[in-house]
C-alpha positions in Angstrom: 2.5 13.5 -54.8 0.9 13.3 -51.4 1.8 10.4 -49.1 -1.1 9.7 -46.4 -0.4 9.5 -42.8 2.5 7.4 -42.3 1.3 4.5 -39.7 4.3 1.7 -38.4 3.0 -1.5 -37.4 2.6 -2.4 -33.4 5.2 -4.3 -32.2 4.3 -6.4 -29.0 5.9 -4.4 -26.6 3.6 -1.6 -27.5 0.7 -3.6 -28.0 1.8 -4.7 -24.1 2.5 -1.4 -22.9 -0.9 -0.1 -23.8 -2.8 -3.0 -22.3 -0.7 -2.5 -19.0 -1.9 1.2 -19.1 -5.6 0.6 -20.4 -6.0 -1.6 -17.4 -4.2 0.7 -14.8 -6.9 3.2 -16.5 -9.2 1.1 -15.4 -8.5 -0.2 -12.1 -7.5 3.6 -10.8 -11.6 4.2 -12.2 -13.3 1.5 -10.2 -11.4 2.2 -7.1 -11.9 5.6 -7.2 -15.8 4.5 -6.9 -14.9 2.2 -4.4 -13.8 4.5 -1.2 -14.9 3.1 2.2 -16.6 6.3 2.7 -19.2 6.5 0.5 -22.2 4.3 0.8 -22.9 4.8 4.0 -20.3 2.2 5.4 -18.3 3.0 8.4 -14.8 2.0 8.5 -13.8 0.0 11.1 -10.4 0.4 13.0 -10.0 -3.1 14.2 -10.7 -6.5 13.5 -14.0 -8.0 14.8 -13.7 -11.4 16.8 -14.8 -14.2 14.1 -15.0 -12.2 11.3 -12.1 -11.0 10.2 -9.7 -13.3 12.5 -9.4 -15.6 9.2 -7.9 -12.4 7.2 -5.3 -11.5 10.6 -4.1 -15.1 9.5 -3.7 -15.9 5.6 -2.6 -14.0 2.8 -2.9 -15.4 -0.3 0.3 -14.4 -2.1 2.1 -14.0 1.0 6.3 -15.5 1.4 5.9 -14.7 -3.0 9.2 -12.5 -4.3 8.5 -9.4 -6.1 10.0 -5.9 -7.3 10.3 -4.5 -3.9 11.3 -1.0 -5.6 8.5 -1.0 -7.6 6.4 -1.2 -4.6 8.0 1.7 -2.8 8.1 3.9 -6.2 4.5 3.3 -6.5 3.9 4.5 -3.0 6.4 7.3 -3.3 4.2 8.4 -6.9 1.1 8.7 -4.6 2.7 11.2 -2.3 0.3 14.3 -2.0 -2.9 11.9 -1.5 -5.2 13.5 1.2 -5.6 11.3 3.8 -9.2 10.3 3.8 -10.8 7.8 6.6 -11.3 5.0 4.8 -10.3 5.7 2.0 -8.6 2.8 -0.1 -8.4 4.8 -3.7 -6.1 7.8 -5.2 -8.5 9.7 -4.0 -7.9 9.4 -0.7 -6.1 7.1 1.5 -6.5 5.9 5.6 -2.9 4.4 6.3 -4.1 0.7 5.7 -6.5 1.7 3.0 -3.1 3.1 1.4 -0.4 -0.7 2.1 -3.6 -2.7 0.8 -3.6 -0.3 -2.3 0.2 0.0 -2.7 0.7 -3.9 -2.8 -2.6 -4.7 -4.7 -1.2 -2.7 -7.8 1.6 -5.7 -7.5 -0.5 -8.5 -7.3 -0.4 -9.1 -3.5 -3.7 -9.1 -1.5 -3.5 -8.7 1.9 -6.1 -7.6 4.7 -7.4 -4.2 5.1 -7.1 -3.2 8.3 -3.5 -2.1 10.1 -4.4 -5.1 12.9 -4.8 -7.4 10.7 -2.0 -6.6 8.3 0.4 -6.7 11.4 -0.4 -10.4 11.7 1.0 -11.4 8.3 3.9 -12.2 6.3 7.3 -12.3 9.0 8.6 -10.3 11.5 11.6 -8.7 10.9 14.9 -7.4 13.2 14.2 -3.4 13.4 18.0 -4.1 12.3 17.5 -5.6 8.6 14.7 -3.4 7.5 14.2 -2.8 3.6 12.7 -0.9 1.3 8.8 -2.9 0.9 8.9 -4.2 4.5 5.4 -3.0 6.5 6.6 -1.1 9.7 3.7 -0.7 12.5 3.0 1.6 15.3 1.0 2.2 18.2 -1.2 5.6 17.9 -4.6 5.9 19.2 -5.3 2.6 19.9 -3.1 -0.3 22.0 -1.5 -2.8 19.3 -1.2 -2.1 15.2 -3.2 1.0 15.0 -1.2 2.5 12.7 1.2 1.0 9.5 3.6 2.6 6.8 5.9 1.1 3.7 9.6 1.7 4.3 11.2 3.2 1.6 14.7 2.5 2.6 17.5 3.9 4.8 15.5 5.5 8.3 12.7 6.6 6.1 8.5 5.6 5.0 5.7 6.6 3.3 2.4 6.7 4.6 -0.9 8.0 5.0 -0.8 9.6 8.3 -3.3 11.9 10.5 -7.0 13.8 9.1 -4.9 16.9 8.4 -2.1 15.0 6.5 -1.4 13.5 2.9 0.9 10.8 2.1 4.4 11.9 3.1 7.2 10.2 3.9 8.7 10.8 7.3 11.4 9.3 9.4 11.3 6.4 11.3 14.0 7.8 14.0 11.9 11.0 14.6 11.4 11.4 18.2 7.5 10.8 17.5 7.8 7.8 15.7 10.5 6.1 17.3 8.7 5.8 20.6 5.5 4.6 19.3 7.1 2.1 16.6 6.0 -1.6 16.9 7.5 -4.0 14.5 8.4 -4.6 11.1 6.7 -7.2 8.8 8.1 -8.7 5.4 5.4 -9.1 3.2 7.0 -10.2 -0.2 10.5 -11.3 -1.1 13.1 -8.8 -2.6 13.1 -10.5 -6.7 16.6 -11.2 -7.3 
């Protein structure tokens, strides 16, 4: 006697599992279209005067808790991304282009330019750093020119230099250290 393929019923967990990954699917495939680079647009380093002085200033789920772990493992899981100027997919990240992305894939919008990410959420004692908090440094440019995701203890992840890929460094190295500006809490740690 032959018995056919033996099929279970979906529970809803599965049924909710493969939506979560259908749309992830999905997402990672219109980003991926989306870099800043193709087109013809040219990235711009800083906020422009008028326009994008409303974006410096609101955030729209900004002060909201969330899993700030899950944040930094989805940073860490991008490690190895070439840096791309930017870029804003897994294909290729500029250091802002990679926070926006990071936080996006948990719900939180916030501004796409280093500048004007430094000028949301709250400020936060170089002291009481944790792991989801924005930490921002001056690079080529006076002010925010450059931003990274702590990851806890003295380390973050980021997408650093032309020759570089998302790495995670130290924030005492003698080359960050000196050019670090401040820290800014984006979401609250969910409890």
């Amino acid at each position: 006697m032959s018995r056919g393929p033996l099929v279970r019923p979906m529970r809803a967990a599965d049924t909710s599992k493969q939506m979560t990954r259908m749309l992830s699917i999905i997402t990672l495939a219109l980003l991926a279209g989306a870099c800043a680079t193709r087109g013809g647009s040219i990235p711009q380093p800083f906020p422009r005067p008028g326009r994008d002085a409303a974006a410096a200033r609101t955030v729209p789920n900004a002060g909201r808790t969330a899993d700030t772990y899950a944040i930094t493992a989805t940073a860490l899981n991008l490690r190895g991304t070439p840096f791309v100027d930017g870029g804003t997919s897994p294909t290729g990240f500029d250091c802002s282009g990679f926070t926006s992305y990071v936080f996006r894939q948990h719900g939180v919008e916030l501004p796409r330019l280093a500048a004007a990410q430094y000028h949301v959420g709250r400020r936060v004692d170089p002291d009481h750093i944790a792991p989801g908090d924005l930490l921002f440094f001056t690079t080529v440019a006076p002010g925010a020119s450059h931003v990274a995701l702590a990851i806890g203890g003295d380390e973050f992840v980021h997408a650093p230099s032309e020759r570089g890929q998302v790495r995670v460094e130290r924030l005492g190295s003698s080359y960050w250290s000196k050019r670090f500006l401040g820290a800014r809490r984006i979401v609250d740690a969910a409890r």
